[in-house]
N, C-alpha and C positions, 0 to 999 in steps of 0.2 A: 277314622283316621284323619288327623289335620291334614289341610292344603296348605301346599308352598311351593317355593320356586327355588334352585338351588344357582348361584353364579359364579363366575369363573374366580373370584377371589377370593372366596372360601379355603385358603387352602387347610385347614385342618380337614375341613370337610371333605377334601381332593386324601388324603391321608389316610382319613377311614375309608373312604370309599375303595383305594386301592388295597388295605388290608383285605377286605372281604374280598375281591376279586382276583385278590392273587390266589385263591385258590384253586384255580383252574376256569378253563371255559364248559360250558357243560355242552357243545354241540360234538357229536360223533359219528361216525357211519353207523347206521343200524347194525345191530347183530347180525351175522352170518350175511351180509350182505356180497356180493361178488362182487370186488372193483374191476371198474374196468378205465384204460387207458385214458387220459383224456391230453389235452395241449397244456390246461392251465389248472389249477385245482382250483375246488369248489371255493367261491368266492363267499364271504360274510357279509350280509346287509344286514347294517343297524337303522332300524326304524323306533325312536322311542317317543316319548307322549309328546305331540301338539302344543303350540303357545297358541294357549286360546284369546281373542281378540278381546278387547275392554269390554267388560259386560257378560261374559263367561266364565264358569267356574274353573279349575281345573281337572275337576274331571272329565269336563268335557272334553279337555285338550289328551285327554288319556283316551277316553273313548275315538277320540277322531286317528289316532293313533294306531289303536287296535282295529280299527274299520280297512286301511290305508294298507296294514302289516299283512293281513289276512291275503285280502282281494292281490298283492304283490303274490304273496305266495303260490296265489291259487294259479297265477299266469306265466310263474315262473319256474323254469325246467331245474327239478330241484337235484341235478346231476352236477347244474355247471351253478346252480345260486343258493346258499344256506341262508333265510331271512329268518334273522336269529328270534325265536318266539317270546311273544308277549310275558308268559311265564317267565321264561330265566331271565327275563329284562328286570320284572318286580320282586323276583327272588334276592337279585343284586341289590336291587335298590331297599329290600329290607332288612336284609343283611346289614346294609351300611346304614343304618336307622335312618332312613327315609320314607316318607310316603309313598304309598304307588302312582300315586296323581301328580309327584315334581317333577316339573318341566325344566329338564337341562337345560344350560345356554351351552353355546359349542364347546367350550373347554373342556368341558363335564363330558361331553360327549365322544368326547376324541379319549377322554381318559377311560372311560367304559367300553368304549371300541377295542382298544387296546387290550384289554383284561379279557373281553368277550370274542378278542380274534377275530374283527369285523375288517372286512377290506375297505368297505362303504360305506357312509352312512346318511340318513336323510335330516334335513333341517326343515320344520315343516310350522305352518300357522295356517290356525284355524277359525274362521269370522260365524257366527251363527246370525243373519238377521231374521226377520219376523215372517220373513218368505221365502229365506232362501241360506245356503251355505255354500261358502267361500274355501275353498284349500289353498295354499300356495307353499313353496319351498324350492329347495335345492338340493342334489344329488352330490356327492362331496367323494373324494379319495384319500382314504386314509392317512397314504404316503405324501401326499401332500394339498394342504388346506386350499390351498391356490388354485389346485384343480378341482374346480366345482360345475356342475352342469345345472342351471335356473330349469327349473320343469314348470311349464303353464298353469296358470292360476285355471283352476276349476271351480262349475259352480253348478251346485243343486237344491232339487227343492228340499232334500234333508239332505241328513249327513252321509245318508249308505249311497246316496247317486252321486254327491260327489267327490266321494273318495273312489267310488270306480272309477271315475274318470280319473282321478288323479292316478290312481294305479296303475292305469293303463298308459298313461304319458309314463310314468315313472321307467314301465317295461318297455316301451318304445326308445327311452334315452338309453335304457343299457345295451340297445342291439351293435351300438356304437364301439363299445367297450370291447371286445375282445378283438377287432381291428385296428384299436387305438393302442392296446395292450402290444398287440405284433408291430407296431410303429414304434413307439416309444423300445422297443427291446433290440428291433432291427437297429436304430439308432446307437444302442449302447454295444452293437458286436458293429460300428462302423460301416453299416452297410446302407447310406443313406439312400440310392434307389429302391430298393426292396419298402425302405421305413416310409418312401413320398410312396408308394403302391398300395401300401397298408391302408396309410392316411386318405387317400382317395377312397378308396373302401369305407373307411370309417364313415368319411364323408357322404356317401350315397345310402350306407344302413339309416343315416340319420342326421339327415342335410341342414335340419339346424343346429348339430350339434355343435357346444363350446369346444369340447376338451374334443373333436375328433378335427377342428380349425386349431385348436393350440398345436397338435400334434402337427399337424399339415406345414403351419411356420417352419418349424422345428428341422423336418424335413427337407422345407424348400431351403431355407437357411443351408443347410447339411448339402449341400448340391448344389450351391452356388447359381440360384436361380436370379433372374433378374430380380430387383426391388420393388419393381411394381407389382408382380405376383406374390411378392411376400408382404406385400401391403394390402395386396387385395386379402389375402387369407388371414392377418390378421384385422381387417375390418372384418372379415365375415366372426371374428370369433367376439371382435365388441358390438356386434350386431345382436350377440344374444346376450353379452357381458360387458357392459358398459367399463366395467372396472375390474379387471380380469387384467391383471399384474403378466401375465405374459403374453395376452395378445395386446397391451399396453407399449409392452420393451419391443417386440418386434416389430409393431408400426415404427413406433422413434428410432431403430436402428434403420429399418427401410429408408424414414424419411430422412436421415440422415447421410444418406446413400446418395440420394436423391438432389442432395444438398438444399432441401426444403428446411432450413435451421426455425424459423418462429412455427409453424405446425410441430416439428419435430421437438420444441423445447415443450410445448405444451402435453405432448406426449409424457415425455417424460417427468415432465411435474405432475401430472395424473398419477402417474406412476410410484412415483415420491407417496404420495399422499393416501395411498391405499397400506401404508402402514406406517405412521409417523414415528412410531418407537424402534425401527428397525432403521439402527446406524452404518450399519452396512449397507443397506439399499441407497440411504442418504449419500455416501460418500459415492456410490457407484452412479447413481444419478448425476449426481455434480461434476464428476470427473468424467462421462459422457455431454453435458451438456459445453464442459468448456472446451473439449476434445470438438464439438462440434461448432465451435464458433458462437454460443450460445452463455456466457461467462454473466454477462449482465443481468440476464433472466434466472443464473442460477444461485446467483449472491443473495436474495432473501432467505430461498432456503437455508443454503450454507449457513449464515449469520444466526438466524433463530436456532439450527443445531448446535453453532458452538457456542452461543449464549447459554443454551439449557444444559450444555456439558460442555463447563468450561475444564474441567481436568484432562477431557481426552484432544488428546495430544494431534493426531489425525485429524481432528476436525477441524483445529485450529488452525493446522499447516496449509489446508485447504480450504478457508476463508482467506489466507493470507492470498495465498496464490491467487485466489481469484477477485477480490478485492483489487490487489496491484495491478490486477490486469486490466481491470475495470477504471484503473487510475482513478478511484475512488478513496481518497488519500486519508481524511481520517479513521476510516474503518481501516484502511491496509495499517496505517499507523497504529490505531490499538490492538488487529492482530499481531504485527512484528513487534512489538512491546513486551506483549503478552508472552510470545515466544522467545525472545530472550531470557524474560525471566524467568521463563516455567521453564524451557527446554535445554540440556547442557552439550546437546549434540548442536540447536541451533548458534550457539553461540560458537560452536566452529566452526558455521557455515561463512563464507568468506562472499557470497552471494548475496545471504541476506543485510550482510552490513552497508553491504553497494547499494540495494534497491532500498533500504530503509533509510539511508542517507538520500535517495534522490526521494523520496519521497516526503519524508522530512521539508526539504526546499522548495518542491513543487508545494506544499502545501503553506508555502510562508514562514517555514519556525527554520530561520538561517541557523541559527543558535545551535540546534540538536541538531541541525545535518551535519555542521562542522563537528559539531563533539562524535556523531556516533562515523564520521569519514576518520576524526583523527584514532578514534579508537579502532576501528578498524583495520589503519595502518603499523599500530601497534601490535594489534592480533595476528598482523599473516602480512609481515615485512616485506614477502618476497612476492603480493599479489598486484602486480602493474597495474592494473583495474581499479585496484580503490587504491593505490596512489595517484593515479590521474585524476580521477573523481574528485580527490582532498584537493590534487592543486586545480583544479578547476576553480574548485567552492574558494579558496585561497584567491584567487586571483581576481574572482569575479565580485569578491567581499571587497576585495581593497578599494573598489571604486565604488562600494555604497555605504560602507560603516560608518564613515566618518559623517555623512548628511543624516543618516539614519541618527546616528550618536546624538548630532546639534540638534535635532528635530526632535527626541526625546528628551535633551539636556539643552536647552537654546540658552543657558545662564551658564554654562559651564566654557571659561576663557581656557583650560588646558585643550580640552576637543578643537575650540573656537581656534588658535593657535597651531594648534597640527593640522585643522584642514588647510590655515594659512600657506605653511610649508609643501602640503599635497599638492593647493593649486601651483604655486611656485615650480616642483620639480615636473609640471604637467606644461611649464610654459603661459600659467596664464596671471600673469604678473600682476593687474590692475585690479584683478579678484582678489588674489595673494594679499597685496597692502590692503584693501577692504575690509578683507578678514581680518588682518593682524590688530587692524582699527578696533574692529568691533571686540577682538579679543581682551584688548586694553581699556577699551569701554568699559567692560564689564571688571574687568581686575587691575586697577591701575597699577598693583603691584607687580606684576606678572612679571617673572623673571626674565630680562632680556627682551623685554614685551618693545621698546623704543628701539631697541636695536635692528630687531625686526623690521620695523617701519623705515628705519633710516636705508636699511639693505635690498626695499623693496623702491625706494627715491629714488636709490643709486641706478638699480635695473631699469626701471622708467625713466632715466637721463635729468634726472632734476638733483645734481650734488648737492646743491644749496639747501632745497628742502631734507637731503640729510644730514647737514651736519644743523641745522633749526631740531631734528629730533635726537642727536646725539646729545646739542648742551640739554634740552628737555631731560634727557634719561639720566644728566647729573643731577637732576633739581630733584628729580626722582627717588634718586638715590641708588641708584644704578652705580657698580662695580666700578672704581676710575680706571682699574687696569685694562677692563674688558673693553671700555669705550676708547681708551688710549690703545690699546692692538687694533679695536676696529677703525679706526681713524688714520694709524699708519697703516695698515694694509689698503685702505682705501688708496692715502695720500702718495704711495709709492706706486699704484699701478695709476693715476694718471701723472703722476710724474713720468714714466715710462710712455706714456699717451704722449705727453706734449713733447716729449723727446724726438717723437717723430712726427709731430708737424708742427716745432716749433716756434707754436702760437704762445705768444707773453697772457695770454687769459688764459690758457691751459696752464700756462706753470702758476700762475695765482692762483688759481684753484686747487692746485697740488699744494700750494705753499700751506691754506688755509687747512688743510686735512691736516699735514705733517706738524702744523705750528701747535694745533691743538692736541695732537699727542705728543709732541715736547713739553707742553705745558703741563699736561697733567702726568705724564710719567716719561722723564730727560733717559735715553739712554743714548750709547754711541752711537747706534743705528738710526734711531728718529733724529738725530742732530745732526748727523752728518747728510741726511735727507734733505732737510730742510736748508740747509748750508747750500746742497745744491742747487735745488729751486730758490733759494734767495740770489743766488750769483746769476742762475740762468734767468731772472727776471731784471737785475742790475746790468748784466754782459745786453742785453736786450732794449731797455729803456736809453743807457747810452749809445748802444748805435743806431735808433731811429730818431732819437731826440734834434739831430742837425737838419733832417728831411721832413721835419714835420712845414706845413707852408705858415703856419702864425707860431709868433714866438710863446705866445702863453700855451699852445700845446709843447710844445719844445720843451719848457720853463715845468711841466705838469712831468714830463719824462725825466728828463732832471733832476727833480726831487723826488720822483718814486725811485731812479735809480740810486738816489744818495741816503736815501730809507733803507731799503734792504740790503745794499751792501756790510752794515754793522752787523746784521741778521746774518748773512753770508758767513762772514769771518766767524762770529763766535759758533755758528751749527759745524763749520767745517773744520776750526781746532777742538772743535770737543768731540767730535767723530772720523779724529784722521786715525782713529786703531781701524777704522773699519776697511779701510782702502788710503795708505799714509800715502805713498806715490799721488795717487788720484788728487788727495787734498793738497798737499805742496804746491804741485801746480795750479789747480784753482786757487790757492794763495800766494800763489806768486803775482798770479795775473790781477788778480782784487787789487794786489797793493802798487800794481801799475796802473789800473782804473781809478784808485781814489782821487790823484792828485787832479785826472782829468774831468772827472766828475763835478769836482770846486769849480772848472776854468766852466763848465758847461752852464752849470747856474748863475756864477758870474755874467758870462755870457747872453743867456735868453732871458734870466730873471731879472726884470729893473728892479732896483734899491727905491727902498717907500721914502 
């Protein structure tokens, strides 16, 4: 008969094997036997062939097997332990076209358990050296993989001394088991002192025992014991199980009690890692660790879970969450991305739109925080939270897009031009014309670009260098109406200036604004303007022109007042629709000033 090994991803081979066994178990009470009462019925141990060590056939590992199976039997009260025999093991196993020398991996073994009605079963390896033999394995429970009991490596000088010895650990670990049974059952009728009474029992049959310290957790747990005692009992259970999944979870929940959080995350990443394929321990892990202040430590895992299964949905939602927490913005970004777009219930999360918007920001990208805040606002109108948020991001943008914009775009005169206007309504005026400069630097075409300049003179008190950039912006080729409205608007409010301190260089200054919007576009308004700053500079120059103390000043008044007075008369008959009253009388008075006007030049001006 060939040798071989059968492994757990066979599964045709799992398919045969169950055929044949489903046709019953072949272990029974003897005929005519009298039963009698017991607490628990007779338990199944499955003991099958040995993995024999490198350098070993497998027969061997069958032999050490049968050595092992025997020696248990012979020690075991075969009332309360059926160790199911060597026979009906290689019966099955030829049934299902196998060798009698394959050495199951545990899959196999739990699926032949099952068919053979085994409660128990052992996992066992076999070393032959040149002087000596090795046993070692573990005592396993059916119902669950996770409860398993590590039984002492043995050693002899052949195979039959050290499998007594092993047999004999093997019957010393089960003395455990029928007060771990009563613990574990007390637990499930709620009677958790009864189940910590058991446990202590369990405890004492067999003081190293794993699964009679899992039970003990279990219990103290169930009773509300302090946390150091449930930390001591679960180290007593990684004292024999390093990696024993539930004396694992009960230390990190103690130590989490404890609020000992970095021991306690290490825990439970041990934890994690004792079945990487199992997504529900992953999510329970993680949602403990961030439960316990521990989010940081628990992001690699999360990520490498939902990188390897990006469709599940769970795992995504809980990188996000823990990511965000971690304010580790590109990872929360590609999960909250992700989630968007895979998920339809996220997208009516009005939460996520907030935190992915601030995250967005925090991580530099203005751009998509504004988009996924305004889209947000759009999704759920009536959520105050991310309308605040939107006009935050709104508010706090206006004071950097535009530097941003020039600093991406430093050739671009429309940006160049609107930050001119930002600085401006910010009050900072000498910045404003700056900009406007450089605006026009760059586009001499620039619509309204000299107008600009000239309206930034005027706010800096320099009229004259505005209307130096008014004629420029005709040469330009700038609008003449729009220069001609900006030039009487100008030239009427300091007309209205000099009105009230009735300084004759304030109304020349008015004159020169209003003169040059009559020039380039005459209506009744700008003429009758100018009408009036020309009379309020003639009414002006003749009555100081007598007090002046030299005649050539006198002689200079004189003749500015007999200049602007023609200027007067024609501004104020071609704008007396605007105010006819108002003009009459300043032409009335003109034409009682002319004649005196001649006597005044006469007067101070000598004939050459």
């Amino acid at each position: 008969m060939g040798k071989s090994i059968l492994r757990a991803n066979g599964g045709a081979a799992i398919a045969v094997f169950g055929l044949s066994c489903a046709l019953g178990a072949l272990r029974a009470t003897p005929a005519g036997a009298q039963k009698k009462s017991t607490e628990f019925t007779r338990q199944g141990l499955l003991i099958t062939n040995f993995t024999p060590r490198e350098g070993s056939d497998f027969g061997y590992g069958r032999k050490a097997g049968d050595e092992v199976r025997s020696r248990v039997a012979k020690l075991s009260n075969r009332r309360e332990v059926d160790v199911i025999s060597g026979g009906d093991i290689r019966y099955q196993l030829t049934k299902s076209g196998m060798p009698e020398d394959t050495v199951l991996d545990e899959a196999m073994i739990r699926t032949l358990g099952r068919y053979m009605r085994a409660d128990e079963y052992v996992v066992g390896t076999v070393d032959r050296k040149s002087k000596s033999v090795r046993i070692s394995g573990r005592l396993v429970l059916m119902r669950d993989l996770r409860m398993a009991e590590p039984l002492p490596t043995t050693t002899g000088t052949d195979l039959g001394l050290a499998a007594e010895q092993f047999a004999r650990e093997l019957a010393a670990a089960r003395n455990e088991l029928v007060p771990q049974r009563r613990c574990e059952n007390a637990l499930r009728d709620a009677e958790p002192q009864r189940a910590l009474q058991f446990a202590r029992e369990a405890v004492a049959a067999y003081p190293q025992g794993v699964l009679a310290h899992v039970c003990l957790t279990w219990a103290l747990r169930a009773t509300g014991a302090p946390a150091t005692e449930i930390l001591a009992a679960a180290r007593g259970v990684l004292a024999g199980d390093s990696l024993n999944p539930h004396g694992l979870e009960s230390a990190a929940i103690a130590l989490d009690t404890l609020h000992n959080r970095d021991e306690s995350a290490t825990y439970w990443l041990r934890l994690a890692d004792t079945d990487t394929a199992n997504l529900e321990l992953t999510e329970r892990v993680v949602l403990a660790m961030v439960y316990g202040g521990s989010a940081r430590r628990a992001e690699p895992l999360i990520l490498r879970a939902a990188e390897g299964h990006p469709d599940n949905l769970l795992l995504l939602r809980l990188a996000w969450r823990v990511t965000y927490e971690n304010r580790h913005w590109p990872a929360a970004i590609k999960a909250g991305e992700a989630l968007l777009a895979s998920d339809s219930t996220t997208a009516r999360d009005s939460v996520l739109m907030l935190r992915l918007a601030s995250a967005y920001r925090a991580n530099g990208q203005t751009y998509k925080a504004l988009a996924i805040a305004a889209r947000g606002v759009v999704a759920f109108p009536g959520d105050v939270k991310l309308y605040t948020l939107y006009s935050q991001f709104v508010k706090s943008e206006a004071d950097s897009v535009l530097p941003r914009g020039i600093a991406l775009f430093p050739k671009s005169a429309d940006l160049l031009s609107m930050n001119a206007r930002d600085l401006r309504s910010k009050g900072q005026l000498a910045e404003a014309l700056a900009a406007s400069r450089q605006a026009l630097a760059v586009d001499s075409t620039l619509d309204r670009g000299e107008l600009m300049i000239a309206q930034g003179e005027i706010e800096l008190g320099r009229p004259d260098s505005a209307l130096v950039a008014l004629r420029r912006a005709l040469t330009r080729g700038e609008d003449t109406a729009l220069v001609a409205q900006f030039a009487l608007g100008r030239g009427n409010a300091l007309l209205k200036a000099a009105n009230g301190t009735k300084s004759r260089d304030d109304f020349q200054l008015a004159m020169r604004f209003l003169a040059l919007a009559d020039t380039l576009r005459r209506t009744p308004q700008s003429a009758f303007l100018l009408g009036v700053a020309a009379y309020s500079i003639t009414q002006s120059a003749v009555a100081d022109a007598p007090k002046m103390s030299e005649k050539t000043q006198s002689c200079e008044l004189s003749h500015l007042g007999a200049e602007t007075l023609p200027v007067a008369r024609a501004g104020l008959e071609a704008g007396q629709e605007v105010s006819p009253e108002a003009a009459k009388q300043f032409l009335d008075y003109l034409g009682q000033l002319e004649p005196y006007v001649q006597r005044q030049i006469d007067a101070f001006c000598p004939k050459s």
